[in-house]
C-alpha positions in Angstrom: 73.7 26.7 88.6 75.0 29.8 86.7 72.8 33.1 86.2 71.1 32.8 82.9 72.9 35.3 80.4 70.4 36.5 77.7 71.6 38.2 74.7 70.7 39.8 71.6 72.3 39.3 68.3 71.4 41.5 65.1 72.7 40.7 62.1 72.8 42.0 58.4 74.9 41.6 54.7 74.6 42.8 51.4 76.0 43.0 48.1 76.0 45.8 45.5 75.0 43.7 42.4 73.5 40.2 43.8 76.1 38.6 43.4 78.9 41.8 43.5 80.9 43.4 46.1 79.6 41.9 49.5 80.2 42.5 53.2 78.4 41.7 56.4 77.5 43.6 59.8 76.8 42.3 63.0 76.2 43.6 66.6 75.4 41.7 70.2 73.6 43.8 72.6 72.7 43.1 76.2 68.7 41.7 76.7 68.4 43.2 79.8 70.6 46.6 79.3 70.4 46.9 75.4 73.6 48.1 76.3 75.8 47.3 73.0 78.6 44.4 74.2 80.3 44.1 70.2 80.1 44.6 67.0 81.5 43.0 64.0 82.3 43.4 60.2 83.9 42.3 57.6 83.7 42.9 53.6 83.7 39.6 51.7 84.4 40.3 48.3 82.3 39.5 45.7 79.4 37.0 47.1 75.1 37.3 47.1 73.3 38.6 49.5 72.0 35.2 50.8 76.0 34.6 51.7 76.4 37.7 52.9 73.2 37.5 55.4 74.3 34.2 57.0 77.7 35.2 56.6 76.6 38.0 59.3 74.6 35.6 61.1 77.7 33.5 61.8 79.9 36.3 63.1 77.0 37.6 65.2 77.1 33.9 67.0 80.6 33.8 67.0 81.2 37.3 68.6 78.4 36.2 71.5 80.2 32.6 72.2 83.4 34.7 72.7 81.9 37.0 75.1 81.1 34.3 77.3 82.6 31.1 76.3 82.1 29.3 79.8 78.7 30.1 79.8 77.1 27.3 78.4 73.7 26.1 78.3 73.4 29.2 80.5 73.6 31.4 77.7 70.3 32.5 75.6 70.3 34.3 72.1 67.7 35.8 70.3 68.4 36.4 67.0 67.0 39.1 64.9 67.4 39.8 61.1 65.5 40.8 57.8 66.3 37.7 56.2 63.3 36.2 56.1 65.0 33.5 54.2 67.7 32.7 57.0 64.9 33.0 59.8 63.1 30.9 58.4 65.8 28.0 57.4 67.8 28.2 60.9 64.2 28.1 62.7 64.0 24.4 60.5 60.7 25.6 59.0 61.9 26.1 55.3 64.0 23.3 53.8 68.1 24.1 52.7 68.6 23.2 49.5 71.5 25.5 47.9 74.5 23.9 48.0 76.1 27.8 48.8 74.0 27.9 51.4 73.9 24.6 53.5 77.6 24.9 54.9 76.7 28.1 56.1 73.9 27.6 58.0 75.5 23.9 59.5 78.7 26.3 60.4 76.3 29.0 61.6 73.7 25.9 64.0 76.9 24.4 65.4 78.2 27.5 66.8 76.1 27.3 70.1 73.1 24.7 71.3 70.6 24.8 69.3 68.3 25.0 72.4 70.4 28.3 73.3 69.4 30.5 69.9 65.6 31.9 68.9 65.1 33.4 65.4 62.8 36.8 64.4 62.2 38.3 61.6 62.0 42.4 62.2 61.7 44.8 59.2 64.9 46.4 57.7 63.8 49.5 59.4 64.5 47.7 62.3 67.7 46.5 61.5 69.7 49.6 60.8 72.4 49.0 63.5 73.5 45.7 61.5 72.9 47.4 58.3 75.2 50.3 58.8 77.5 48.2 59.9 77.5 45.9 56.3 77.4 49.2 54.5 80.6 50.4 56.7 82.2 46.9 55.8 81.6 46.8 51.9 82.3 51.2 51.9 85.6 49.9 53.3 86.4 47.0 50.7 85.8 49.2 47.8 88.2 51.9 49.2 90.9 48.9 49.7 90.6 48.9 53.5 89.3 46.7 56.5 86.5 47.7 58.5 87.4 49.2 61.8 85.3 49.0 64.6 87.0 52.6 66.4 85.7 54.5 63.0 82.1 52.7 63.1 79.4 55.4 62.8 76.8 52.5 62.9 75.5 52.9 66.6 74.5 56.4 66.1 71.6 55.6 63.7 70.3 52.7 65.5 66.5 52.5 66.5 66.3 53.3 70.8 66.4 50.1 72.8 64.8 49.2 75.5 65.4 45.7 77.7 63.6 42.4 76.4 61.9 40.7 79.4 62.4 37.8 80.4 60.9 35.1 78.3 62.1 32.3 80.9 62.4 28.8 79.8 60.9 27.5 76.6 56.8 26.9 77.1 57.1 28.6 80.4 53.5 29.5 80.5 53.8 32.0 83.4 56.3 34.1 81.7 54.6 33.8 78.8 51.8 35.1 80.4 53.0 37.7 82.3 54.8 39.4 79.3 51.3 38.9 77.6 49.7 41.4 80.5 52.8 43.5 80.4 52.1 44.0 76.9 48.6 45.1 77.4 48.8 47.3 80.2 51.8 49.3 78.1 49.1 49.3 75.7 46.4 50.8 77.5 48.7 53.6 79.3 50.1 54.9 75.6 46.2 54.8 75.0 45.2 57.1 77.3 48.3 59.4 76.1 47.5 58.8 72.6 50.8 57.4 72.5 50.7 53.9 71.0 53.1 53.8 68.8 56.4 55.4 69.0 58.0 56.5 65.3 61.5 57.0 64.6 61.5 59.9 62.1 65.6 60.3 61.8 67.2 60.4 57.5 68.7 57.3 56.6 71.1 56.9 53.6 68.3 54.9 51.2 64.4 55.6 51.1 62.7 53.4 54.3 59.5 52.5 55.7 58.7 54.8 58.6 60.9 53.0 61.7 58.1 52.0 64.1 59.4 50.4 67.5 55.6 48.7 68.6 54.5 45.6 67.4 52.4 45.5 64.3 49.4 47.8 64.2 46.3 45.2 64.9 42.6 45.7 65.0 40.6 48.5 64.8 42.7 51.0 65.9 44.0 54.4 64.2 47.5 53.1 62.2 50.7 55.0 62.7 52.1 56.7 59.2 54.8 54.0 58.2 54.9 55.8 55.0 54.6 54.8 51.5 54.3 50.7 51.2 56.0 48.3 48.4 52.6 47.8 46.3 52.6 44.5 44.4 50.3 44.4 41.2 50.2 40.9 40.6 49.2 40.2 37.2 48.5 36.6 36.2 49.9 35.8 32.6 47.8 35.7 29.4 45.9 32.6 28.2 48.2 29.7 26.1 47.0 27.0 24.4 47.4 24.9 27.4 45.3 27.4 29.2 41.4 26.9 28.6 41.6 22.6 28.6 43.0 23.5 32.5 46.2 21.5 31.8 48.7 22.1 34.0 51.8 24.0 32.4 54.5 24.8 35.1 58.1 25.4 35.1 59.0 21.8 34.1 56.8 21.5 30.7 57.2 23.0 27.1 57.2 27.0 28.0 54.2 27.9 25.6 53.7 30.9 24.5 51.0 33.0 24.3 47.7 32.2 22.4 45.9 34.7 20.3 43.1 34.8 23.2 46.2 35.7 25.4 48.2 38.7 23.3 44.6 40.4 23.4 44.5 40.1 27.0 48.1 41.4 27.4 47.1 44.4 25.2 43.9 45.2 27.1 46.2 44.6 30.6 48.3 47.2 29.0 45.8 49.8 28.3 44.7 49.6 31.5 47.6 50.2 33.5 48.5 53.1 31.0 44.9 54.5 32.1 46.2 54.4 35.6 49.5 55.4 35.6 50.4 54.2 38.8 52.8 51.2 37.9 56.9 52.6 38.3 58.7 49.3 37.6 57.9 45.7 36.2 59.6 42.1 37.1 58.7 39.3 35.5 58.4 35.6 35.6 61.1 33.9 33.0 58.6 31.5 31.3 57.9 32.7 27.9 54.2 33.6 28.4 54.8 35.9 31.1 57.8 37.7 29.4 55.3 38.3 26.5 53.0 39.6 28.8 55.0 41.9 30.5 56.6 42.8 27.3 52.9 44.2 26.3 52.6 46.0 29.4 55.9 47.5 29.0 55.7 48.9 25.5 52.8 51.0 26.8 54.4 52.4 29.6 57.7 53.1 28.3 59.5 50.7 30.9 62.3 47.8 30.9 61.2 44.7 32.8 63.5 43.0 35.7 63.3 39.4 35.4 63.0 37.2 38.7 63.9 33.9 38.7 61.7 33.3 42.0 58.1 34.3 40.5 58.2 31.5 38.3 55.3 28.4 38.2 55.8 25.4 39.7 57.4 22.2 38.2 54.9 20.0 38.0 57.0 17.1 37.1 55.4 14.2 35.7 51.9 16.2 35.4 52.7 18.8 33.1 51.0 19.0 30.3 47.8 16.7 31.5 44.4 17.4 32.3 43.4 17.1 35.9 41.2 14.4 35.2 44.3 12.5 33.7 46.7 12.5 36.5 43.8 11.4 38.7 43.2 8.4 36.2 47.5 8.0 35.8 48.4 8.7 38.8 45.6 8.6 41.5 47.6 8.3 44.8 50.1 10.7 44.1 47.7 13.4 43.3 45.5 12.8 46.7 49.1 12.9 48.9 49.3 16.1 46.9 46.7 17.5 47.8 46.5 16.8 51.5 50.0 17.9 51.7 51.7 20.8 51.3 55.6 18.9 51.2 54.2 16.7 48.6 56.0 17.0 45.3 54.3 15.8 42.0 55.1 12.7 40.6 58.4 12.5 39.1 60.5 14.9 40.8 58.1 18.0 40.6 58.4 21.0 43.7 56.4 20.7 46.4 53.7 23.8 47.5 56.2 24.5 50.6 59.2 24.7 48.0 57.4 26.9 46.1 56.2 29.0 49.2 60.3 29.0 50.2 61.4 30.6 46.7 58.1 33.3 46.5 58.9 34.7 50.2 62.4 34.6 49.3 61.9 36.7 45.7 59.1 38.7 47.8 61.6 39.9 50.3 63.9 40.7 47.8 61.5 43.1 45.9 59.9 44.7 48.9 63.6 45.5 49.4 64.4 46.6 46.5 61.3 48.5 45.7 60.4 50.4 48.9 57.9 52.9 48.4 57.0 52.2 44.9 54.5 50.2 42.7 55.8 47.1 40.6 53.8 45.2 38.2 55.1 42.0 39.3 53.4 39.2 35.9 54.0 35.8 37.4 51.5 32.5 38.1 48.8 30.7 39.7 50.6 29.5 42.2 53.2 32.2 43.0 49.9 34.9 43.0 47.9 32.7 45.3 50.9 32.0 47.5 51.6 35.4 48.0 48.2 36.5 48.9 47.9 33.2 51.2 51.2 34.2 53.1 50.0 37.9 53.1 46.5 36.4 54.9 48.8 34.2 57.3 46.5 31.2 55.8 47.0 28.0 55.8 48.6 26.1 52.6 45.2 24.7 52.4 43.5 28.1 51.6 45.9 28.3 48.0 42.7 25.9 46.7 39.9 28.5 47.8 41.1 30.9 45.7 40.2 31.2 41.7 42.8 32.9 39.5 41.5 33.6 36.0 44.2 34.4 33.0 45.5 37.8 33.0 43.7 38.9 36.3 45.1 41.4 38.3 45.8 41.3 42.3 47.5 43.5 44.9 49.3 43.5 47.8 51.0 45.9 49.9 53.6 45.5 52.3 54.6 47.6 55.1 57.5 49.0 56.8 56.4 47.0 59.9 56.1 44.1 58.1 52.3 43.8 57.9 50.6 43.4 55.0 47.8 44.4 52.9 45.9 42.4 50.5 43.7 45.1 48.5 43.0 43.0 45.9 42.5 39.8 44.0 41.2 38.3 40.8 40.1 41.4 39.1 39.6 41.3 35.3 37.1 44.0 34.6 40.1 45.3 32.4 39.3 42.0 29.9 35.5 43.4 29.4 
């Protein structure tokens, strides 16, 4: 039986208007070396950065097969990006439902065994090497040329390696195990030298999170500076009509707008962040009673507000509009599958809580990306607020009905550059007394 070859592929893309000028980057480094075995990249022309990402993904794989294409079920690769998006689709825990996006990622699964190839998520920090790379590719397209690997600077700004050990087979308890000791004896040693964490402080072309090679910081211990996180301010829209009879009024129903009780709260949200000065950008739901919020907010501030398709409410299909009490009475079996089910869509062709959950990460990545270091007044809904504190928590779908969410209430969370986060806040609406 052949040696067991392990290898590691980063990949990255990214495009200069979403969708505009697009390229990818990808590199395949030795597991056991971290020795670098090839690099690819390619600009793509105009595309999004979802295409771009698996585009990446898909010459990562490719470039590994070739390296060894005898090898088998005796190759093993571990992919690692900061698409949370393609992580989480290619791992088969979020569903595929773009039609740009599901050729893609069947092109990219039927590249090698699927039982060869792991997915992580690692911070962009992380990912410089297949970053540089994309920006070298798209760089290239706009000057009218093709990427060349012999002029590729990328290597030189990538993070320090060291070799992953070996995982062994899948549910191998004993390696899992031993890694699991490994990990905490490396732990205690960079204790005693007040080492823990290792930072990488080196420039890099765009404003980053602090690069930190260690695993997240957890427990009690003294944190490593990752700098200045992406601080969300979530602020739940004013009251509509629909609001105080608790009707629900999602994406799918008749776009109120805001109620007279609800422009007052706007206005009071508005003096409040004024007071505080800390808020540097605003995004925004597209559903009328959040643009009118946000709007409110703006004024004050002096600011233009980004709108994000992703932070708005769910469609609640047949439901919107009624009272809880009424769907209960109209459609009683529906609402109970609901509820004990987080792939459950309402009646009629509403989303599900784990569609919803695919979209908010998605837009959540985006904007962390996008707004590194800053503050963003993000005015959304119920149930993009409470899934973004619930995935922040690492809770349980469940735990989205343990949380109460009053009209124009204000939460926060921060995100890291280790890709931690923060939850500093939620329900607050001592600004509506």
């Amino acid at each position: 039986m052949s040696a067991v070859r392990r290898l590691v592929v980063e990949a990255d893309g990214g495009s200069r208007g979403n969708p505009g000028p697009a390229g990818y980057g990808a590199v395949v480094i030795d597991a056991a070396t971290g020795e670098t075995l090839a690099e690819a990249a390619e600009y793509i022309g105009v595309a999004t950065n979802n295409v771009a990402e698996y585009r990446g993904l898909i010459a990562g794989l490719t470039a590994a097969k070739a390296l060894f294409p005898d090898a088998g079920d005796a190759l093993e690769v571990h992919v690692r990006m900061d698409s949370k998006l393609v992580v989480e689709q290619m791992s088969g825990r979020w569903k595929i439902k773009h039609p740009d996006m599901k050729p893609l990622a069947a092109r990219a699964a039927a590249i090698l065994p699927p039982s060869s190839v792991t997915y992580e998520w690692i911070p962009r920090a992380q990912n410089k090497y297949a970053d540089r790379l994309a920006n070298e590719a798209m760089d290239a397209g706009r000057d009218g040329r093709q990427w060349e690997a012999s002029a590729s600077t990328a290597e030189l700004d990538a993070p320090a390696r060291t070799p992953l050990p070996d995982r062994g087979p899948p549910g191998d308890a004993v390696a899992g195990a031993a890694k699991a000791r490994a990990a905490l004896a490396a732990a205690r040693g960079a204790a005693d030298t007040g080492t823990l964490f290792e930072v990488n402080t080196g420039a890099s072309e765009e404003p980053e999170p602090t690069d930190v090679t260690a695993a997240p910081q957890v427990g009690w211990a003294a944190a490593p500076d990752l700098g200045t996180p992406a601080t969300f301010v979530l602020l739940r829209h004013g009251e509509t009509l629909l609001t105080p009879e608790k009707r629900f009024s999602g994406s799918g129903g008749t776009d109120p707008e805001l109620s007279a009780v609800g422009r007052d709260q706007a206005a009071r949200a508005a003096v409040h962040f004024a007071a505080l000065g800390t808020v540097q950008e605003i995004v925004s739901s597209p559903l009328r009673r959040c643009r009118e919020t946000a709007a409110a907010v703006a004024d004050r501030l002096g600011l233009d507000v980004r709108i994000e398709d992703g932070l708005r409410e769910t469609d609640f299909g047949a439901w919107e509009g009624l009272t809880f009490g009424e769907v209960r009475e109209r459609y009683g079996d529906d609402l109970t599958a609901w509820l004990a089910d987080p792939e459950t869509a309402p009646t009629g062709g509403g989303e599900s809580f784990a569609e919803v959950a695919e979209r908010v990460a998605a837009a959540r990545d985006r904007l962390t990306a996008r707004y590194a270091g800053r503050t963003v007044l993000a005015v959304t809904h119920v149930t993009p607020i409470k899934t973004l504190v619930r995935l922040a928590l690492e809770a349980p779908a469940k735990a989205m009905f343990r949380m109460e969410l009053s009209a124009a209430s204000i939460s926060t969370v921060a995100y890291y550059g280790d890709g931690n986060a923060s939850v500093r806040l939620l329900n607050d609406t001592s600004h509506l007394r």
